[in-house]
C-alpha positions as CSV (number, residue, x, y, z in Angstrom):
1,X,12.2,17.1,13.7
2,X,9.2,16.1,15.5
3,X,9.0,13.0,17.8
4,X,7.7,10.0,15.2
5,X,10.4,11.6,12.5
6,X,12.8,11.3,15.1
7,X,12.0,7.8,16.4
8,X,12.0,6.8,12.0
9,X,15.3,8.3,11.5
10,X,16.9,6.0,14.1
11,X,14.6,2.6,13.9
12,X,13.6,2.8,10.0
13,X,15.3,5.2,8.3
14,X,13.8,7.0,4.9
15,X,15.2,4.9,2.4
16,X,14.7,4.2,-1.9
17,X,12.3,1.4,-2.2
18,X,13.6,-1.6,-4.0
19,X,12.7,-1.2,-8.0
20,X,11.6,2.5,-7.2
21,X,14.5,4.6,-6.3
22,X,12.4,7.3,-7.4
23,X,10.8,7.5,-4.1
24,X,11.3,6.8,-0.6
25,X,9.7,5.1,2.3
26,X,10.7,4.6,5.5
27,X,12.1,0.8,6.2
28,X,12.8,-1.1,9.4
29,X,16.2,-2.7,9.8
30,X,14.4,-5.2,12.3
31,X,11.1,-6.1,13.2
32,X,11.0,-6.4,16.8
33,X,13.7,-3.3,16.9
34,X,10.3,-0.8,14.9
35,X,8.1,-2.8,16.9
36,X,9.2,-1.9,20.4
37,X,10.5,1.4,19.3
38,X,6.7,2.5,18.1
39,X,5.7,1.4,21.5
40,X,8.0,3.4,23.8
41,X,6.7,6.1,21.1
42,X,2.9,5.7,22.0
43,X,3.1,4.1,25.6
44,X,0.8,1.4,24.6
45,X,0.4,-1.9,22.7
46,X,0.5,-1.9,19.0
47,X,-0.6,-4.3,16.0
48,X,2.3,-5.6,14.0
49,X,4.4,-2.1,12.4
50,X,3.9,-3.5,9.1
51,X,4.1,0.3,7.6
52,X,7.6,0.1,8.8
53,X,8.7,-2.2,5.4
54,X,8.2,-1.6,1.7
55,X,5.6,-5.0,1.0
56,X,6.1,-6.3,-2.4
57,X,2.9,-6.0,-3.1
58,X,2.8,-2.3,-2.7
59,X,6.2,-2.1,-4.1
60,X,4.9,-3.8,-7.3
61,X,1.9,-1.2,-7.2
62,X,4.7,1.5,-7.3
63,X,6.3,0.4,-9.9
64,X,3.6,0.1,-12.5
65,X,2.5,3.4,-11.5
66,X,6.1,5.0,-12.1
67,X,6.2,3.2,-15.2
68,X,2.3,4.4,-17.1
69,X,1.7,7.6,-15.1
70,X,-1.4,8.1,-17.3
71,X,-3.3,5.6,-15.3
72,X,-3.2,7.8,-12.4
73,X,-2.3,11.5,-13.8
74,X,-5.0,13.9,-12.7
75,X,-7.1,11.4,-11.3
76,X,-8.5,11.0,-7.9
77,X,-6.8,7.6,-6.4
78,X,-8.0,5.4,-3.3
79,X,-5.1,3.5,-1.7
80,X,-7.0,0.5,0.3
81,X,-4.4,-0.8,3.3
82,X,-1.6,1.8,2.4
83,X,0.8,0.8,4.8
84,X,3.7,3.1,4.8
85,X,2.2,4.6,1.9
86,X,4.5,3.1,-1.0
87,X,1.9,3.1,-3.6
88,X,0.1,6.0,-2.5
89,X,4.0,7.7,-3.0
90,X,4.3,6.7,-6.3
91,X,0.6,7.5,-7.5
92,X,1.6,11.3,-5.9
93,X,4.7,11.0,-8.0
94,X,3.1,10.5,-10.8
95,X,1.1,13.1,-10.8
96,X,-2.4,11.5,-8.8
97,X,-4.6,13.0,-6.3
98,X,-3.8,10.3,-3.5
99,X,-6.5,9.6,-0.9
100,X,-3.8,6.6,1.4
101,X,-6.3,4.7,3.4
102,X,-5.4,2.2,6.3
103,X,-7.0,1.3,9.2
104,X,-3.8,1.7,11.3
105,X,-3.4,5.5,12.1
106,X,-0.1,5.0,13.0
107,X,0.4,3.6,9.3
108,X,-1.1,7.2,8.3
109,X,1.4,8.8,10.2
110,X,4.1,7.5,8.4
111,X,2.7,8.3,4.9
112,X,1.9,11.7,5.8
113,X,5.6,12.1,7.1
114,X,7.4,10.2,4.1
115,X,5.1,12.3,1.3
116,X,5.7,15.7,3.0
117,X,9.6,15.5,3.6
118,X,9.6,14.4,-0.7
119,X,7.5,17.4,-1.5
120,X,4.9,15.1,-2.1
121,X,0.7,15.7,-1.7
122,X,-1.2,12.6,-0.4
123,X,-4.5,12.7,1.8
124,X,-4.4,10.4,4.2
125,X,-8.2,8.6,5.4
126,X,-8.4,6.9,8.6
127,X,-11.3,4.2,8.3
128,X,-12.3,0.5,7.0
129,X,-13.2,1.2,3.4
130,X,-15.0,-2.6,3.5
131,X,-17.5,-1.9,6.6
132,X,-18.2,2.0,6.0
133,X,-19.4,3.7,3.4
134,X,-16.4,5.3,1.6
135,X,-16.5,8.8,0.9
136,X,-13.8,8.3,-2.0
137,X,-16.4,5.8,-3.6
138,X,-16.1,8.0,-6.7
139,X,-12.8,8.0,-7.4
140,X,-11.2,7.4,-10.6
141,X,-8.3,4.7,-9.7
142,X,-8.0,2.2,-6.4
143,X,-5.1,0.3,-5.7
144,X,-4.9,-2.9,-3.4
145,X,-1.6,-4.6,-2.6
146,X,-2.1,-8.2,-1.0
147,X,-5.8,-7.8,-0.4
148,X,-5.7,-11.8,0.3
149,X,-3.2,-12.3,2.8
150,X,-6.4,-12.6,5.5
151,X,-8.7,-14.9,5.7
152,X,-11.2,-12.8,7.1
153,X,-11.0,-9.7,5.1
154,X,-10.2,-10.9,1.4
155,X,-14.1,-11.4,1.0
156,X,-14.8,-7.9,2.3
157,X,-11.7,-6.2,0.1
158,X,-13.5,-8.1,-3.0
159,X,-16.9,-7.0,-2.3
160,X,-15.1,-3.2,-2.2
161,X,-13.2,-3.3,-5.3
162,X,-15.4,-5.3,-7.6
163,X,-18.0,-2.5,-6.8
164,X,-15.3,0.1,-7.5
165,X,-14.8,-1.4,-10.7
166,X,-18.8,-2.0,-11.7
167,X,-19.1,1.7,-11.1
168,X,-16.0,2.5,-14.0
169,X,-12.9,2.7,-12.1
170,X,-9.4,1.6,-12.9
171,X,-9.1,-1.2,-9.8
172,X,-5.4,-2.2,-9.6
173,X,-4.7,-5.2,-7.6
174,X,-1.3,-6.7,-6.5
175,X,-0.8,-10.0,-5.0
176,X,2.9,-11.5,-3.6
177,X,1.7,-15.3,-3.8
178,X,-0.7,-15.1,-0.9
179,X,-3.2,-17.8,0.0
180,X,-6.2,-16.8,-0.6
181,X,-5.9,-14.9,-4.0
182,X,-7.6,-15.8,-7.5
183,X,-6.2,-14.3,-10.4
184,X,-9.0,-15.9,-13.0
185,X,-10.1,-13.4,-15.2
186,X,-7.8,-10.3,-14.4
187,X,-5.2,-8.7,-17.0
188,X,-1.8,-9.0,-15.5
189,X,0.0,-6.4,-15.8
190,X,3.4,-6.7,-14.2
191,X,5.1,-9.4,-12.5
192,X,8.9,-8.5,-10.6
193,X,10.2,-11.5,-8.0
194,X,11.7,-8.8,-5.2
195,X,14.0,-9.8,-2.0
196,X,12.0,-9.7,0.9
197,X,12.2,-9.2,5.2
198,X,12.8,-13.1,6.2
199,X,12.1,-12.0,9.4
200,X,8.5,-11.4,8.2
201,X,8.1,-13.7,4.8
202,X,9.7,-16.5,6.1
203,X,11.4,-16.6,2.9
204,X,13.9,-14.2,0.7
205,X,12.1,-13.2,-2.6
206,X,8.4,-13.2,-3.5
207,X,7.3,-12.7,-7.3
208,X,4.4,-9.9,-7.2
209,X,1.9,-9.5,-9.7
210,X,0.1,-6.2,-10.7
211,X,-3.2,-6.7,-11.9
212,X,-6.2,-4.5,-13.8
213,X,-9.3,-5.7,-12.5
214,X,-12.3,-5.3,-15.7
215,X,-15.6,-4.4,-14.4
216,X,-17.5,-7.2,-13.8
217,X,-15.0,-9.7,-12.8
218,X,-16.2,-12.5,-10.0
219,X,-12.5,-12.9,-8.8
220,X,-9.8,-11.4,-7.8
């Protein structure tokens, strides 16, 4: 057991993901408990461990994934903001090829770690998809979970995906009731209201919705 596996084990142990007890991810029992842990870990200051929880988002994601494997079976997938990897878990599960992309390397980390100990084969990609080019700009299927819970970067995450989907790809979005997301002219897909981390909702449950995003939408 290597040092991060170790530090998991005791601050966020590998544990089923709420409506997908198919897989795992690893899942903080407090925020501020991960959070300081993860620093002792790397000896310097970190952004928020927000790979450490299983987002609605990504957990609705999972599900519809688990549920019609043929939208990602033996296709190439792109995982924008992966977290700790839920999505990119279940598109592996189902029988992807999972490219889990985050700009948090520590995030990357933790995907690589919960796929490998559940026999599981993601690629993880270190970069901001909406300011480089992407190398995976071919793929076959991206996946977004809450791409408008920033001001700042929804605009960008749009520009990414509505390309993604002008150039034929299956662009799955998932929204938990943030701000700054438009559903006009997307086909829902899925909708579960799941319990959530108070500690960083602010709030118990929040109802997630899975969309399919049609080529040529303006929104999303």
């Amino acid at each position: 057991m290597n040092d991060l596996e170790t530090l998991l084990d005791r601050f966020a142990p590998l544990s089923p993901v709420p409506l997908c007890p198919e897989i795992r991810a690893f899942t903080a029992r407090s925020l501020v408990e991960i959070w300081e842990a993860a620093e002792r870990h790397t000896g310097c200051t970190l952004p928020a461990p927000f790979w450490a929880f299983p987002w609605p988002a990504g957990t609705a994601l999972a599900r519809t994934v688990l549920d019609r494997p043929e939208l990602v079976r033996g296709r190439r997938v792109v995982d924008v903001g992966c977290g700790g990897g839920v999505a990119s878990l279940a598109c592996a599960k189902a029988g992807g090829r999972v490219v889990a992309n985050d700009t948090d390397p520590l995030a990357l980390e933790v995907t690589r770690l919960a796929a490998t100990l559940q026999g599981l084969d993601v690629e993880t990609l270190w970069a901001d998809l909406t300011r480089e080019a992407p190398p995976g700009e071919h793929a076959d299927v991206w996946l977004c979970g809450d791409l408008a819970y920033d001001r700042s970067t929804a605009p960008l995450e749009r520009t990414l995906l509505r390309a993604a989907a002008g150039r034929g790809a299956t662009v799955l979005v998932a929204d938990a009731e943030r701000t700054y997301f438009e559903a006009a002219g997307l086909e829902l897909l899925a909708e579960h209201t799941l319990p959530v981390v108070s500690e960083l909702e602010g709030v118990a449950t929040r109802t997630a919705r899975v969309y399919r995003v049609p080529a040529g939408v303006q929104s999303l």
